[in-house]
N, C-alpha and C positions, 0 to 999 in steps of 0.2 A: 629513242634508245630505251631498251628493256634491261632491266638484271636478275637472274634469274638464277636461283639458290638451288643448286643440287647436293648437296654435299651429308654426310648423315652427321657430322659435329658440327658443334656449335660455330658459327661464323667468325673471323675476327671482323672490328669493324672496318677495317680497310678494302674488303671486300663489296662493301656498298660504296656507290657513285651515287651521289646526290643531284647530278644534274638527267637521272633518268626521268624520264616517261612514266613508266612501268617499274615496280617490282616484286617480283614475284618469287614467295615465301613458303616454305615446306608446312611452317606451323608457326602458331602464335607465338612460341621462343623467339622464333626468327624474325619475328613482325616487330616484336619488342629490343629486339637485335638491333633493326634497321632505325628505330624512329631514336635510340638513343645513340644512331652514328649521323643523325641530322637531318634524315629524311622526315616528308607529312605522312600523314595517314593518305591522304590521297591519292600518295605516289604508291602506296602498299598492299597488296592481293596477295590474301593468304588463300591456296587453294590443296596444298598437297603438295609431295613430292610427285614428279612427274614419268611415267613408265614410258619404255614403248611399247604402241599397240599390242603387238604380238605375245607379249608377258602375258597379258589377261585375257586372251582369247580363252574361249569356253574346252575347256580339256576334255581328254579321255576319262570316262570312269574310272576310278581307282584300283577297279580289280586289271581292267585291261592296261594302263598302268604299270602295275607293279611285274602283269606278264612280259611287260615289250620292253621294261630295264635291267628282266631277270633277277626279280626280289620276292623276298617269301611274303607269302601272302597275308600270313596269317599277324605276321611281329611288327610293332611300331618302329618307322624309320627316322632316324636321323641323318638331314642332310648336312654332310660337310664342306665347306666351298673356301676359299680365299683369297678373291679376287680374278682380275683377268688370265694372271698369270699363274693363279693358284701357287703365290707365295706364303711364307709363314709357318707357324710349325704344324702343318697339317697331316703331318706321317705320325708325329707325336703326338697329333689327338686323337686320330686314327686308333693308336695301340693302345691309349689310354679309356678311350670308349670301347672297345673290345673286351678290357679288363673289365668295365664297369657294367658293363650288358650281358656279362656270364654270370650264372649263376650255379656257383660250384656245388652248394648244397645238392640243387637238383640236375646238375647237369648238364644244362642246356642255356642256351640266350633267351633274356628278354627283352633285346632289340635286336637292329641292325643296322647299318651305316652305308650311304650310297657317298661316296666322294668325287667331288666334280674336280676332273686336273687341269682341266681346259686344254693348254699347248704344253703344258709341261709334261712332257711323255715321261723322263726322267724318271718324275713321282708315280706314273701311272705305273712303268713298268715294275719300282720297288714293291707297289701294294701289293702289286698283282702275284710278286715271289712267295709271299709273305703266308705261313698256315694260320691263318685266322680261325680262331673259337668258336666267332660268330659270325653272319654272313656279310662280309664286307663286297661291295659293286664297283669298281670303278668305272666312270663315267667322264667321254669326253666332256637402312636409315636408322643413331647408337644412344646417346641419353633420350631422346624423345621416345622411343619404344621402350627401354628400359620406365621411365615413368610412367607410360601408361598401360605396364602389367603385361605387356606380351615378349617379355625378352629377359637372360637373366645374362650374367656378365661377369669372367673374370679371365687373366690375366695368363693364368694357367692353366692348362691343359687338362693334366691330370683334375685338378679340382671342378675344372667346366666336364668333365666323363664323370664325376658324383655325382655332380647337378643331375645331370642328364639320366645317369642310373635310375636317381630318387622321383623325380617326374614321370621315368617311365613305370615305378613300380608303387608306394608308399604315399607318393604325391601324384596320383592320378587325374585327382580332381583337382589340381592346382595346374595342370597343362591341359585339362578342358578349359578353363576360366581363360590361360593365357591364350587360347587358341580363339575362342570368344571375341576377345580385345584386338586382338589381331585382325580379325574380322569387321572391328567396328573402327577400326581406323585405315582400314582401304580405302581405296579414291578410285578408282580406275581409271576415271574420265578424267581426270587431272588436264591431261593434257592436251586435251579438247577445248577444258575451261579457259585455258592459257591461250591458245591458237584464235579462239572466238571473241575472248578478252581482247587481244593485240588487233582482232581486224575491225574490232566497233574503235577502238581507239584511229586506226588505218582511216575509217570510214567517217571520223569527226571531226580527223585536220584535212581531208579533200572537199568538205564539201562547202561549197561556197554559196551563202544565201542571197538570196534573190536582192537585185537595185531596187 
């Protein structure tokens, strides 16, 4: 038996089963999670949070990219998303990062917004009524990145479209650095580790040594 931590907050400890096999942990939080809800170290593999394949296959170039989602070429994007069902107030940060990404002085945007609705047509079709300033698209893991520099976080909308403004303009070199971090805590293979983990484990209680 395996237990296996996907979740991007913190665990509670009821979540852990102590008569696992295997468990398997997004990040050393979560390993420190598990050993004070009564697991060993033995039982614990920290490896990543786990993707499917298909997330990290090798993409298109960015210029071909941004032509085949119908995005300006030239302005940094911000992706908006919220879940499967793209709930939340994502029409509200939508308007609020529009505000933030104009720049009246001169005129024009310095970003743009692709918003992922998924099934929620609903939301897709308000965007899409909508005269945006700047070019908005619509299109059919939380403390742990927060601490390690690639994520910033708040509550509200309006105040996460400042963030956002000031990173793309004033704070340039602070969303290189966080793009950086971002980059150094990718896994890809995550879930390979896990897969080849479970079948050496598979391959240690079958085999039966010789009389």
């Amino acid at each position: 038996m395996c237990n296996l931590d996907t979740s991007t907050d913190p665990p509670p400890t009821f979540r852990f089963h102590k008569p696992v096999t295997r468990c398997y942990c997004r990040s050393k939080e979560v390993a420190r999670e598990a050993l004070k809800a009564g697991l060993q170290p033995s039982q614990i593999k920290v490896f990543g949070l786990p993707m499917r394949p298909s997330f990290v296959k090798p993409v298109f170039p960015k210029v071909e990219l941004r032509k085949e989602l119908e995005i300006e070429g030239h302005l940094p994007v911000v992706l908006l998303m919220g879940g499967g069902e793209e709930m939340g107030p994502i029409e509200a940060t939508a308007r609020a990062l529009a505000d933030a990404l104009y720049n009246e002085r001169l005129g024009e945007p310095i970003g743009q917004v692709l918003v992922i609705c998924g099934r929620n047509k609903k939301l897709g079709d308000r965007l899409n009524s909508v005269d945006w300033k700047i070019p908005v698209q619509e299109a059919g893991n939380v403390p742990h990145v927060i601490e390690n520099g690639c994520r910033k976080f708040s509550k509200s909308s309006k105040e996460m479209a400042i963030i956002v403004g000031e990173l793309f303009g004033p704070r340039q070199d602070e969303l290189k650095v966080m793009s950086l971090n971002a980059l150094r805590l990718a896994k890809p293979d995550v879930v390979f580790k896990i897969v080849h983990d479970m079948h050496e484990l598979l391959r240690q209680r079958s085999f039966v040594p010789p009389a």
